[in-house]
C-alpha positions as CSV (number, residue, x, y, z in Angstrom):
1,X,0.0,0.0,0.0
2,X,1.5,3.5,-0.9
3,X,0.0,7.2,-0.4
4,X,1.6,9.8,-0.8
5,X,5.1,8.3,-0.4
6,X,4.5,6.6,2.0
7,X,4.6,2.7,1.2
8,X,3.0,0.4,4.3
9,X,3.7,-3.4,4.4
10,X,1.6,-5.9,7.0
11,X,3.4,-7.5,8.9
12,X,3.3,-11.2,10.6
13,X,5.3,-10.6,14.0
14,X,4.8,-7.8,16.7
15,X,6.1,-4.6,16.6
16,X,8.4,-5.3,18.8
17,X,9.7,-8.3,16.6
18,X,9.3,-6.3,13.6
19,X,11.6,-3.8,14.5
20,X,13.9,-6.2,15.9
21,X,14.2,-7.9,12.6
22,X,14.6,-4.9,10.7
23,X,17.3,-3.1,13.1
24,X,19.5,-6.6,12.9
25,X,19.2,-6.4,8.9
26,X,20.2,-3.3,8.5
27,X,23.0,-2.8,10.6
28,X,24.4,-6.4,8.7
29,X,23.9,-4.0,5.1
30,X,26.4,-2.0,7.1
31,X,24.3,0.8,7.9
32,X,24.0,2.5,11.2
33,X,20.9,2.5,13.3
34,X,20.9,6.4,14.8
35,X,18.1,5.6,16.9
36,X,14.9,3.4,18.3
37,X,12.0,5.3,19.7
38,X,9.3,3.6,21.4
39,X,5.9,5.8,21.2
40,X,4.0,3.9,23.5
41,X,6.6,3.7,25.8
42,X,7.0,8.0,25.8
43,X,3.1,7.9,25.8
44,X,3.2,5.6,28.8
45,X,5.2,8.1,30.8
46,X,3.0,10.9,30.7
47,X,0.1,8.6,31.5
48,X,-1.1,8.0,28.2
49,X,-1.9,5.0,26.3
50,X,-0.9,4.4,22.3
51,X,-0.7,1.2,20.6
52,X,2.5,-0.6,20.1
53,X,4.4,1.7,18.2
54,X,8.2,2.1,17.5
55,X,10.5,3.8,15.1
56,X,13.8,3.2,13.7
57,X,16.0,5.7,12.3
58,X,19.1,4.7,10.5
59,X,21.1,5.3,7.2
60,X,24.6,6.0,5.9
61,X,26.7,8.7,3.8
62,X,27.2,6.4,0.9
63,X,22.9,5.8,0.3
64,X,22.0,9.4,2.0
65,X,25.1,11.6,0.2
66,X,24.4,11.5,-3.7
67,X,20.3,12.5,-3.0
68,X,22.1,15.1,-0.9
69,X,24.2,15.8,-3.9
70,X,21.1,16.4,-6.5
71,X,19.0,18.1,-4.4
72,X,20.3,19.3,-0.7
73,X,16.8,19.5,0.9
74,X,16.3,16.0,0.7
75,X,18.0,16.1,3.7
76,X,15.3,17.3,6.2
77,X,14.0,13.4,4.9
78,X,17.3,12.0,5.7
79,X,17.8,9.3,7.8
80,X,16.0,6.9,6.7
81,X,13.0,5.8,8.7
82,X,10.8,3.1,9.6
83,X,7.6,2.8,11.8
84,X,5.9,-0.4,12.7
85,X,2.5,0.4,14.8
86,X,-0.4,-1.5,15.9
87,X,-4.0,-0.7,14.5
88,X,-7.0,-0.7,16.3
89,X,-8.1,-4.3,14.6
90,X,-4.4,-5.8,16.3
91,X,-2.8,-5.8,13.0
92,X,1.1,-4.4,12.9
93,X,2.5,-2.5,9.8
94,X,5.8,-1.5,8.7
95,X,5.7,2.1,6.7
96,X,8.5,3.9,5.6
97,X,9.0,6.8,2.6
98,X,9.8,5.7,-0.8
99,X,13.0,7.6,-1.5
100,X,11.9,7.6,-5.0
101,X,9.0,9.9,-4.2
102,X,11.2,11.7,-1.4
103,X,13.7,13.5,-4.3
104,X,10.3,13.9,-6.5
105,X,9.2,15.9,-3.3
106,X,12.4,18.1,-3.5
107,X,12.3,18.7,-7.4
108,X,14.4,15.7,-8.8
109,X,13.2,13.1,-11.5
110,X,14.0,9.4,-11.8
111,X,17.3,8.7,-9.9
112,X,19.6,5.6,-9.9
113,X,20.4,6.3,-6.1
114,X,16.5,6.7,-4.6
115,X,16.0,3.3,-6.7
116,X,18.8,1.4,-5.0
117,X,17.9,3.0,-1.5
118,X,14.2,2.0,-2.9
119,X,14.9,-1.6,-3.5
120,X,17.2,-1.7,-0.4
121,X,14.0,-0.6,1.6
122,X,11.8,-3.1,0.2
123,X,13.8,-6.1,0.6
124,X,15.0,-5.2,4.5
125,X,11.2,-4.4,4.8
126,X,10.2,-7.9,3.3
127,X,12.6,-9.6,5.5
128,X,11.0,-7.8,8.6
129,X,7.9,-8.6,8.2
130,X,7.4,-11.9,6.7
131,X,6.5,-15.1,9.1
């Protein structure tokens, strides 16, 4: 499922196992993981309640750098990210922001480096969320 960039995969494990999977399969691509935020767990703390939700933020120069290159503002977008939530029917999802879409967002056309960061995305995203 896409809109508006955004591309959203089901997934068959938890949250949490989601974004296990996908932090260990990215950091053995060689990239680095900047950072893991759990929602519900910052919800929790102020006495709220949110469905399992966590994010992972991670990326490298070499995959980040040449978008940078063609058009600079991509890098508000930059790192990658990843968010596997909970919806109100108990079913987890993995969404994260097509790259290609990101440099059409910033003025660029077609480029060889959002497609390999594109195809890189869907794969890690596959592995994550498949039983």
């Amino acid at each position: 499922m896409s809109t508006d960039g955004l591309i959203t995969t089901a997934s068959a494990r938890s949250v949490r196992e989601t974004i296990d999977r996908l932090e260990a399969d990215v950091k053995s691509k060689g990239l680095t993981v900047f950072a893991r935020i759990d929602h519900a767990a910052g919800a929790l703390a102020v006495g709220m309640a949110l469905r399992p939700t966590e994010l992972l933020i991670f990326g490298n120069a070499r995959g980040g750098t040449p978008l940078m290159q063609a058009h600079q503002s991509v890098g508000i977008d930059l790192p990658l990210k990843a968010l596997a939530f909970e919806d109100s029917a108990g079913k987890v999802w993995l969404a994260y922001n097509d790259p290609v879409w990101l440099v059409t967002r910033h003025g660029g056309g077609r480029d060889e480096a959002a497609d390999r960061l594109a195809g890189m995305l869907a794969a890690v995203t596959k592995a994550a969320t498949s039983a």
